[in-house]
C-alpha positions in Angstrom: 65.0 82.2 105.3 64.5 78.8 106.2 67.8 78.7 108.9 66.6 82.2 110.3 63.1 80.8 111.2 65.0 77.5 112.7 66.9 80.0 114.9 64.0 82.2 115.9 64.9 85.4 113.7 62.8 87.3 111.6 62.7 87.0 108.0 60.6 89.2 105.5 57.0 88.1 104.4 57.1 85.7 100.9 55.4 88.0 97.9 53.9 86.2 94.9 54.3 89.5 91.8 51.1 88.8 89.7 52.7 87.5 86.6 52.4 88.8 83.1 53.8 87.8 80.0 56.0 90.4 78.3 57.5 89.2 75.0 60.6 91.5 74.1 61.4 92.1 70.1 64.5 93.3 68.3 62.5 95.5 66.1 59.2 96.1 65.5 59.5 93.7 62.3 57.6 90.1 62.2 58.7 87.1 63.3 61.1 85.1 61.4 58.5 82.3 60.8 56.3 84.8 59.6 58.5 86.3 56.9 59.2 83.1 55.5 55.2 82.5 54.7 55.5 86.1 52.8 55.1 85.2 49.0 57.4 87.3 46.0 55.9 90.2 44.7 55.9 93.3 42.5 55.5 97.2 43.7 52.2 97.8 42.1 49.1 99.8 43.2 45.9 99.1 44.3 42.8 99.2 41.7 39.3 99.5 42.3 39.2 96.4 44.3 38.8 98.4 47.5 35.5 99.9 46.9 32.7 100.7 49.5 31.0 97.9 48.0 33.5 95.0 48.0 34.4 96.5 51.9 31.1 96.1 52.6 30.8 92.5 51.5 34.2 91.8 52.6 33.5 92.5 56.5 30.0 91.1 56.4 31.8 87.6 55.2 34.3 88.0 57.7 31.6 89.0 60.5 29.2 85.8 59.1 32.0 83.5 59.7 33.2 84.1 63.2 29.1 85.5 64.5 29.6 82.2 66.9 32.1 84.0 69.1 29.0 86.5 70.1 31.6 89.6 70.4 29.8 93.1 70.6 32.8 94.6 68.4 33.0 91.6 65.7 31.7 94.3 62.8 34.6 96.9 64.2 37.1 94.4 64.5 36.9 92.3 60.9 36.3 96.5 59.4 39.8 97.4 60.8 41.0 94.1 59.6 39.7 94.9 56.1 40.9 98.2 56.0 44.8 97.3 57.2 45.0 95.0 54.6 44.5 97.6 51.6 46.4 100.0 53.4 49.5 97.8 53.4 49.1 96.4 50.0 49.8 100.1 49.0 53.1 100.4 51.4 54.1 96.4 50.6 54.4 95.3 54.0 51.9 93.3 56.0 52.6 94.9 59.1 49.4 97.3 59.8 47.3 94.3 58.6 49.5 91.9 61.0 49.2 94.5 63.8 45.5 94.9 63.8 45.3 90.7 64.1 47.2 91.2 67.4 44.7 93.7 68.8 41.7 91.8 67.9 43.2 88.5 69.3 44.1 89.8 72.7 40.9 91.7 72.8 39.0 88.8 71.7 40.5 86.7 74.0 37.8 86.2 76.2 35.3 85.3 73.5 38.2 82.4 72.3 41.7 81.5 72.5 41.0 78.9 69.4 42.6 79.4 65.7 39.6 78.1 63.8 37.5 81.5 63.9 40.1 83.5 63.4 41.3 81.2 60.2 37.7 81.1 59.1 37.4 84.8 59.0 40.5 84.6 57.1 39.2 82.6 54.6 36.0 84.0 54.6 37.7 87.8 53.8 40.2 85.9 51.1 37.0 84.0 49.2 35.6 87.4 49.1 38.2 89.7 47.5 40.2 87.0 45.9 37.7 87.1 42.7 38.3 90.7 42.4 42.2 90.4 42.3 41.8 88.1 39.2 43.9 89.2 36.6 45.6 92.0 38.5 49.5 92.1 39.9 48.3 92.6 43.4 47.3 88.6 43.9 50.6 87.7 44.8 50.8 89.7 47.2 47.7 89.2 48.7 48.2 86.0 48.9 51.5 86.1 50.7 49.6 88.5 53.2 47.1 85.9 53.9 49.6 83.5 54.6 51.7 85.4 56.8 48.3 86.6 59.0 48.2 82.7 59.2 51.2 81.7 60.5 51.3 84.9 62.8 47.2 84.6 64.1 48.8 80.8 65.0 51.4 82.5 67.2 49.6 85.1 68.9 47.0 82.4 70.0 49.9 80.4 71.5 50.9 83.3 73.4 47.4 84.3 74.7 47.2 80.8 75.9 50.5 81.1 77.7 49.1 84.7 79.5 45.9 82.8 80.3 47.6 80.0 81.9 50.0 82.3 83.9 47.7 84.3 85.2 45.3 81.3 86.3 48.6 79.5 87.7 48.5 82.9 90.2 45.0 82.9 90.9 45.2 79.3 92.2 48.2 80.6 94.4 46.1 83.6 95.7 43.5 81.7 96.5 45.4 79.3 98.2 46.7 82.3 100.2 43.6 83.5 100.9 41.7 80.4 102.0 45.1 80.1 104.2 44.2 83.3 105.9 40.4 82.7 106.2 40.5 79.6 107.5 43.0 80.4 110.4 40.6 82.9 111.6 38.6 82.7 114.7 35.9 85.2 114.9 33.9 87.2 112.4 35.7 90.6 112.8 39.0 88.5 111.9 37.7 87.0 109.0 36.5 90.6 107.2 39.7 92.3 108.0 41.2 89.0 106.3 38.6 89.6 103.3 39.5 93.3 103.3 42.6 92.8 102.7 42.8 90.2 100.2 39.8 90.1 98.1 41.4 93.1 96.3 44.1 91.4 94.8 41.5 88.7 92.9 40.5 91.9 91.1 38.0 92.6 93.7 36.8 96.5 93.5 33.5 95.9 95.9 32.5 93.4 97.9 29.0 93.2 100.2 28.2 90.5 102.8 25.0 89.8 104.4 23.9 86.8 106.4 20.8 85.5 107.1 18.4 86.6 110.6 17.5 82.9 110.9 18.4 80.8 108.1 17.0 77.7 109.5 13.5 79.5 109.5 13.5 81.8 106.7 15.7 84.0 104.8 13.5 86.8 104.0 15.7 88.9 106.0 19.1 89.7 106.3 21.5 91.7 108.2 24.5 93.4 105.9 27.5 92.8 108.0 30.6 94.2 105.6 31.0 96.0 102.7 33.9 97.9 100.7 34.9 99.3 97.7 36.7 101.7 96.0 36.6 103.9 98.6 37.4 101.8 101.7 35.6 99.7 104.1 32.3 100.7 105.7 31.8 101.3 108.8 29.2 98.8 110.4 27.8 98.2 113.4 28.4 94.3 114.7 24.7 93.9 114.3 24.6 94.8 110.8 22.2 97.0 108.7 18.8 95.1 108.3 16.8 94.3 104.8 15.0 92.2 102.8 17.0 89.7 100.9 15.3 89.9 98.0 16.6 93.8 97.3 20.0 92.1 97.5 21.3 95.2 99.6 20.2 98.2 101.6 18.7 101.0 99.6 21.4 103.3 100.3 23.7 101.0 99.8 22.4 100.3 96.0 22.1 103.4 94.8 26.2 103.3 95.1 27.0 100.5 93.2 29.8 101.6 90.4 30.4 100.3 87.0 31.7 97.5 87.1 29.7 93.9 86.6 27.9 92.3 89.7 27.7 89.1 90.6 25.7 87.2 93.7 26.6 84.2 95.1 25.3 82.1 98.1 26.9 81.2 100.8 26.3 78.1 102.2 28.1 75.1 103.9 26.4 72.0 103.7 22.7 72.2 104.6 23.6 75.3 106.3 22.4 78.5 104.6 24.0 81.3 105.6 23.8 84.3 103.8 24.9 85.8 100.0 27.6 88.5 98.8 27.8 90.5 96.0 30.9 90.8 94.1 32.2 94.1 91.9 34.6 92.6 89.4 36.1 92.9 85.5 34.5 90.5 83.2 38.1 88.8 82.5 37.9 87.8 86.7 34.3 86.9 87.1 35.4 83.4 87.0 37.0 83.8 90.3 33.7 84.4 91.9 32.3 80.7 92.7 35.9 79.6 94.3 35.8 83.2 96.6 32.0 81.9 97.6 33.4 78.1 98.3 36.5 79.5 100.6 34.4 82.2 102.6 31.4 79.6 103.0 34.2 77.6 104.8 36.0 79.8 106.8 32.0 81.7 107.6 30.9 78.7 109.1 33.9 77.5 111.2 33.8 81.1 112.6 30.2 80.8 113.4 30.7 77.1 115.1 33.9 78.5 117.1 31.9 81.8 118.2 28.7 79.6 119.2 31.4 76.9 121.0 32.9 80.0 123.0 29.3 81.3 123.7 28.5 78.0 125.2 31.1 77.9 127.4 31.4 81.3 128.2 27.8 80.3 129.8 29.2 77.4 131.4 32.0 79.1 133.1 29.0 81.6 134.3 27.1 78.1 135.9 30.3 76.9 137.2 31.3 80.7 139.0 27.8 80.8 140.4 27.7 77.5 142.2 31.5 78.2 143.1 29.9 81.5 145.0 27.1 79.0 146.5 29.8 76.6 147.7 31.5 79.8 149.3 28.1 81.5 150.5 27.1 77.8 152.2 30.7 77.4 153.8 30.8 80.8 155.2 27.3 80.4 156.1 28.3 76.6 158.4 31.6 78.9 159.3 29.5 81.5 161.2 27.6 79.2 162.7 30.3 77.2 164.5 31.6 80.8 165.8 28.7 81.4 167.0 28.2 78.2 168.4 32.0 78.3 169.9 31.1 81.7 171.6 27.9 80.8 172.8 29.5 77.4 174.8 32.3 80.3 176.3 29.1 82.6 177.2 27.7 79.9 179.3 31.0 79.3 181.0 30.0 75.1 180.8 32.2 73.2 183.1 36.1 72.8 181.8 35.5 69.2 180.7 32.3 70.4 178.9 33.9 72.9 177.2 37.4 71.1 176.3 34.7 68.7 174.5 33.1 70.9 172.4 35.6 72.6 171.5 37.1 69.5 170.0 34.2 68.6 168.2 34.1 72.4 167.2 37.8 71.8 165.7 37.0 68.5 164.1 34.0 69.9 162.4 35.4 72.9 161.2 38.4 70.4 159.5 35.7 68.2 158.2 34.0 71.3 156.9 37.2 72.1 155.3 37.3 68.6 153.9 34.1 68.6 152.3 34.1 72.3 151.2 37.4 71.3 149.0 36.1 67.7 148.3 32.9 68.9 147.2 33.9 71.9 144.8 36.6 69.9 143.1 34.5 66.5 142.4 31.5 68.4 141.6 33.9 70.1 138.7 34.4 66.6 137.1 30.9 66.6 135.4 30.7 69.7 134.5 34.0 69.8 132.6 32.5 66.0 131.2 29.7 68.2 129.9 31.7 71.0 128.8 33.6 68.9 126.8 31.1 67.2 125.3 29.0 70.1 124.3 32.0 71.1 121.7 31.8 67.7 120.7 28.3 67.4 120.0 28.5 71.5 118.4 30.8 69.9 115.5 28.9 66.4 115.3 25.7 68.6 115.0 27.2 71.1 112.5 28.9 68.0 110.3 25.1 65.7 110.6 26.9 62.7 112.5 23.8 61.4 113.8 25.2 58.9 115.6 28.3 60.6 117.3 25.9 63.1 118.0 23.4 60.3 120.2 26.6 59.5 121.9 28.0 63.2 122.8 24.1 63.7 123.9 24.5 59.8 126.2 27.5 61.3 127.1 26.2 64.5 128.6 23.7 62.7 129.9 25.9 60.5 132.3 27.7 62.8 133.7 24.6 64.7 134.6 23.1 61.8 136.8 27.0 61.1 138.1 26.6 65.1 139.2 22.6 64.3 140.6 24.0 60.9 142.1 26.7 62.9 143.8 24.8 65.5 145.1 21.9 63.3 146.5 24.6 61.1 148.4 26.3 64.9 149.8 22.6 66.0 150.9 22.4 62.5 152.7 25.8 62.9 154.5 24.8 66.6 155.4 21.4 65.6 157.1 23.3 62.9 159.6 23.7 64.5 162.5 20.9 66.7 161.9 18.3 64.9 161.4 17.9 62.0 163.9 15.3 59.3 165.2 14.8 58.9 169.1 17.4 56.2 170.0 15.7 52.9 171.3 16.8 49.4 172.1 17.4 47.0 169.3 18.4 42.8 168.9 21.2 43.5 165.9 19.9 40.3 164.5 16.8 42.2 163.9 19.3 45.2 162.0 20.8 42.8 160.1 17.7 41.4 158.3 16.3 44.4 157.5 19.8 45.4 155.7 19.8 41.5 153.8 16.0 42.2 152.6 17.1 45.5 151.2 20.3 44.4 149.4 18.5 40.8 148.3 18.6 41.6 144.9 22.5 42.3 144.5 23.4 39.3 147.2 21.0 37.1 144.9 22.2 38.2 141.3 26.1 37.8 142.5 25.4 34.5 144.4 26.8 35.4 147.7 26.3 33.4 150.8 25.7 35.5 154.1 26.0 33.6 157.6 24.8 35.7 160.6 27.2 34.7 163.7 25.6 37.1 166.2 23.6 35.7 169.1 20.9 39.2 169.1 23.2 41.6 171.5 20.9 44.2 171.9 22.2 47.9 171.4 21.3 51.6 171.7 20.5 53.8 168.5 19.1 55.0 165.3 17.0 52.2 164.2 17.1 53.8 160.5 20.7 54.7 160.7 22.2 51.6 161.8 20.3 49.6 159.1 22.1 52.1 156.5 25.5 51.2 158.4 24.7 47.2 157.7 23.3 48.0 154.3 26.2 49.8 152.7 28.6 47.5 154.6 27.0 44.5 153.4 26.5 45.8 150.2 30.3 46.8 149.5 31.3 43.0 150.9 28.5 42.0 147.9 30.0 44.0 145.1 34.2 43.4 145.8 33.2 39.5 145.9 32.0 39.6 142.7 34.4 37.1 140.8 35.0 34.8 143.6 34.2 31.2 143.2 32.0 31.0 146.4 31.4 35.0 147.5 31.0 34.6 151.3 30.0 36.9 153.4 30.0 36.6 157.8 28.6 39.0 160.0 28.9 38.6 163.7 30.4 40.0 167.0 33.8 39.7 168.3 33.6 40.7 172.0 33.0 43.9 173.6 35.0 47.6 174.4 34.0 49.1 177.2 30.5 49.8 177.1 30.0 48.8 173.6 30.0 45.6 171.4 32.6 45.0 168.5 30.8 44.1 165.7 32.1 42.6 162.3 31.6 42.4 158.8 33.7 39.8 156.6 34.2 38.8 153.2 36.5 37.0 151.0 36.5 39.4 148.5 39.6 41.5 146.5 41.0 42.8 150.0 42.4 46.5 150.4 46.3 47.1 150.6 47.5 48.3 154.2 48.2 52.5 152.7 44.2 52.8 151.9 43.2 51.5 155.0 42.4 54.9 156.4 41.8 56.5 152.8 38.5 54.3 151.9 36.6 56.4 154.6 37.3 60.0 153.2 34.7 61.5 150.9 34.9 60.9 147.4 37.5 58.3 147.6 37.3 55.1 145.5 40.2 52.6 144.7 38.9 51.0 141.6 37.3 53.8 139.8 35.1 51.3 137.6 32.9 50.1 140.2 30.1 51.6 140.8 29.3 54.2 143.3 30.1 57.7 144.7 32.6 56.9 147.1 30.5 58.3 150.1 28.9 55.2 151.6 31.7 54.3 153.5 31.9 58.1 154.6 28.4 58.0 155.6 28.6 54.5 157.6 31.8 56.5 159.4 29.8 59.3 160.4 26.3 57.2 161.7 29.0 55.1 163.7 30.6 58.2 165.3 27.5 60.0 166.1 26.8 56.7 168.1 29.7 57.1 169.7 31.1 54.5 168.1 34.8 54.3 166.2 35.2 51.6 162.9 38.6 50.8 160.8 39.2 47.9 158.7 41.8 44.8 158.6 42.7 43.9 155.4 45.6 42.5 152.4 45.3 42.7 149.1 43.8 39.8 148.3 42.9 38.4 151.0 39.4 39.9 151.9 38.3 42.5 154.4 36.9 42.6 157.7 34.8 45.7 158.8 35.1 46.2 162.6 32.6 48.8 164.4 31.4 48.9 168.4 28.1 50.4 169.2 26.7 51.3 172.7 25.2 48.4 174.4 21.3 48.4 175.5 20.8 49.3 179.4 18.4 47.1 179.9 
């Protein structure tokens, strides 16, 4: 078996056969052992020893001296006793007196599996008639019947023991089978069809199940969710049959209960109540009962936790599929709208150059619309699959009372919430350039540049950074607001990837002109950028060292302000070696 599961094949399914002890004879004659305690006698009969008087005494002394045992049949059993033993001092042999010993043992077994009772009565029945054989030939051979029960009760009991042990051996293995089976399952109509199955071969005949409407509230009510018995397996709805918990079943359901002995249990896990079962069983597998409640307990609540888990994020995947369609609706939306845009500059037949021009910038924003559409629905994923993960996290942390794993899944989920917040405030901020702009005016840059160092002060004071302005006020033409967001993020970036340096140093100034515009400059001596991210650093999203903080839009955002000024910026840069920030801006008709 072991080779054809190696090599893929199928083998059959292991069966345990419940044991049971047999113990094969030659003849129907005692054991050897039990011959030898047999004591010589004569072939005499019986005298009046065997009245209704000393049978009477005899079984009540008997009865008196093995009453602890608490057996309904203790009066029957020590009678037949009483009544083999003359029986066979007529036929001189022991054997329907020995017999009846076996029966009661077995039968008994339940009540005890000790010798001492058994010897007791034994004595008890030989002090009683003993007196009456005084004198008479039948003594010997009492007495060598009493000895022989002796030795024989001895070896029954050893063999009761043996059957006992057996059969417990198996329940351990059937319940090791079945808490197997139980656990492996993943939702509640797996884990009855498991208890369908198996619970019958604990010596199961019925079992009911009901859980509780809202344990943590109250369990007043419950909800039957599974029940069989010798007939089958009910058929019930998933929502189960409602009642009050106290009746222990529905009414219907009671008047249907059989013969056999019932027995409740809870079922619990923990703190966590979560419903009861009633159990149909022999007296001789009762015991069984409390290690059934103990294996479905487990396997009821991991089924519960998994179900809830897959709940949870079968809600999730509905949040994430809705603002996937709102990404779509919004793209398709911007999509239209440059079509229409594109037909209405070909309606108004604008001048070739005109048109050539907007039809580029009609290109480039569909592209960039592309860009972000794609940027935007996969970073915006990264959270949510943060929190999805963490809510199966903090499930199990809340269903195991790990108070402080569950603080950090809840920290956790918290994060990657404001990251999500965070990111969509910086996309709503790089959406409104370009739609939302201030009447251009002329501006000294000096005058830019301080209002950027007064709003970064904090970060350029708490990393010790010294900023020298180089520019002589060239005055320029633009977004007064905009432009001081250009300086702020710039500056701030130089602030943040100095951080380290043994004097951070930071120089702003201008480095000629272009044309019609000024080159300014931003430079630091911080870690530098390697020549392959030079263009990278202004895409959307895009961060080189993932544990500094930010979005990765700023430098998007500065891109598009510069553009929209008609304006271009790029970066020189080596690792290492700092960075210089380059930008031109139209100059000030004055």
């Amino acid at each position: 078996m072991l080779l054809a599961g190696l090599n893929g094949l199928e083998h059959p399914d292991t069966i345990i056969i419940p044991p049971a002890l047999i113990i094969r004879q030659s003849c129907g004659c005692p054991e050897q052992r039990v011959l030898k305690a047999e004591l010589a006698d004569e072939r005499v009969e019986p005298l009046g020893f065997a009245s209704a008087a000393i049978r009477e005494k005899v079984v009540n002394s008997m009865a008196q001296s093995v009453s602890a045992l608490l057996h309904q049949d203790l009066i029957r059993w020590m009678t037949e006793i009483h009544d083999a033993f003359i029986h066979d001092l007529k036929l001189d042999t022991p054997a329907k007196f020995l017999e009846k010993w076996k029966e009661v043992i077995w039968a008994g077994q339940q009540a005890t599996t000790h010798a001492i009772p058994w010897h007791d009565a034994l004595s008890a029945m030989r002090g009683t008639i003993l007196p009456t054989l005084s004198g008479t030939p039948f003594l010997q051979k009492a007495e060598s019947f009493w000895q022989q029960a002796r030795v024989f009760v001895s070896g029954e009991l050893l063999k009761v023991e043996t059957s006992i042990r057996l059969q417990a051996e198996h329940r351990s293995v059937v319940l090791r089978e079945i808490s197997e089976s139980m656990m492996t399952c993943h939702t509640l109509a797996e884990l009855l069809d498991t208890a369908t199955f198996e619970l019958p071969r604990l010596g199961i005949h019925a079992c009911y199940l009901a859980l509780f409407d809202r344990a943590a509230v109250s369990t007043e009510t419950a909800r039957l969710v599974f029940a069989f018995d010798g007939t089958g397996r009910y058929s019930i709805a998933r929502e189960g049959i409602p009642f009050q918990s106290r009746n222990l079943l529905p009414d219907t359901f009671l008047r249907e209960l059989n013969q056999f002995g019932l027995v409740a249990e809870a079922l619990y896990s923990r703190e966590h109540r979560l419903g009861f079962m009633l159990l149909e069983v022999d007296a001789e597998n009762a015991m069984v009962c409390s290690a059934i409640r103990g294996v479905l307990s487990n396997a009821l609540q991991g089924v519960i936790l998994e179900e809830q888990r897959n709940e949870a994020e079968g809600e999730l995947r509905h949040y994430q599929r809705d603002l996937e369609k709102l990404v779509e609706e919004r793209t398709t939306e911007l999509r239209s709208a440059n079509q229409k845009l594109e037909a209405e500059i070909r309606e108004r037949l604008l001048t070739e150059a005109e048109r050539e021009r907007l039809i580029v910038e009609l290109e480039k924003k569909n592209a960039e619309l592309e860009r972000f559409a794609y940027t935007a629905s996969h970073d915006l994923k990264s959270p949510i699959i943060t929190i999805r993960g963490f809510l199966g996290h903090l499930e199990l942390d809340a269903a195991s009372g790990n108070t402080v794993r569950l603080k950090q899944d809840i920290q956790r989920i918290s994060a990657a919430a404001d990251k999500m917040y965070e990111l969509l405030n910086d996309l709503l901020e790089l959406s409104r350039i370009g739609r939302v702009l201030n009447p251009p005016e002329i501006i000294d840059f000096n005058a830019l540049v301080e209002s950027a160092l007064q709003l970064i002060h904090g970060r350029l004071k708490e990393n010790d950074v010294d900023v020298r302005v180089t520019s002589t006020g060239q005055q320029v033409f633009g977004d007064r607001s905009r432009l001081i967001e250009v300086l702020q993020n710039l500056l701030d970036n130089s602030a943040k990837f100095t951080l380290g340096r043994k004097t951070p140093t930071v120089v702003v100034g201008c480095s000629g002109t272009e044309g019609d515009k000024f080159i300014f400059y931003v430079r630091d001596n911080g870690i530098g950028i390697a020549p392959e991210h030079h263009e990278r650093i202004f895409g959307l999203f895009n961060k080189l060292d993932v544990t500094i903080e930010g979005t990765g839009v700023g430098l998007a955002l500065v891109k598009r302000i510069i553009e929209l000024h008609d304006g271009r910026i790029w970066v020189e840069s080596e690792l290492g070696e700092g960075s210089t920030f380059y930008f031109t801006l139209p100059k000030a008709v004055i």
